[in-house]
N, C-alpha and C positions, 0 to 999 in steps of 0.2 A: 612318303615323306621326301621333302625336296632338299639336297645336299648340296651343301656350297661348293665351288669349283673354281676356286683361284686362280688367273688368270695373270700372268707374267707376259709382258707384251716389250720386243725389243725395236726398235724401230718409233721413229713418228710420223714421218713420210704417210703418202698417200694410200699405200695399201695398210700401211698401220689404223690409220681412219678409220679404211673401208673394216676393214678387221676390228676392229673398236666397235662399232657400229654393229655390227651381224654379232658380237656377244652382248650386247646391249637389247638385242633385240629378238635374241635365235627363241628368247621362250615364248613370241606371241606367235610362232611358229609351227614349235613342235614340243611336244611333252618329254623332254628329257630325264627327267627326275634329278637334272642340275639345276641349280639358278646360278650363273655365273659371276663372279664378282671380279671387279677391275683391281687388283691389284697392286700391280707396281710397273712399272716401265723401266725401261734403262734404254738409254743413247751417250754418245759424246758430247753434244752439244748441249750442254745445263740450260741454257735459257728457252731453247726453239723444243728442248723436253719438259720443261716446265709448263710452257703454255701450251702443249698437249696433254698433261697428265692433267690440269686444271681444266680445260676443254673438254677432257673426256669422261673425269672422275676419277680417276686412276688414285689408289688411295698415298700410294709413294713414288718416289724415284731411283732409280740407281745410275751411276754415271757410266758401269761397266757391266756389259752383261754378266761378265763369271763372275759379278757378284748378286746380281740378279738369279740364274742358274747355284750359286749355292744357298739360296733361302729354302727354310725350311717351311716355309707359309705359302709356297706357291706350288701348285698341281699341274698346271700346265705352263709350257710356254709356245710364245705363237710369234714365230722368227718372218719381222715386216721387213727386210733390208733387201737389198741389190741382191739378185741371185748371184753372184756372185764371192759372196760373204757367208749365204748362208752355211756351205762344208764346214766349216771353222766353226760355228756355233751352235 
């Protein structure tokens, strides 16, 4: 049985894509026993995350990640920002 695995994605940027992309696509890959489901995103900028969540499926948005991070509907999250951001989040 294949278990959903909710997917919180911070970032839109380019490695958020690519990141977007490889859960969208990891199960014609390999037998996980997840199906991954796009979730929610969060970034600062509402409009340049809008037309990424809409782009990519993403079933929500958040404007902040720590409110992203306090949903209780998301399994994982997969931190797309500047490495430099990442410690903090």
């Amino acid at each position: 049985m294949t278990k959903l695995l909710n997917i919180g994605m911070v970032g839109y940027g380019f490695m958020a894509r690519a990141h977007s992309n490889a859960w969208s696509s990891v199960s014609h890959f390999f037998e996980t026993g997840y199906k991954p489901v796009l979730k929610a995103a969060a970034a600062r900028n509402a409009s340049k995350l809008r037309h990424f969540a809409d782009m990519w499926g993403y079933e929500s948005v958040e404007s902040d990640w720590r409110a992203l991070m306090a949903r209780k509907d998301i399994d994982a999250i997969d931190i797309c920002v500047p490495n430099d951001l990442h410690a903090e989040i």
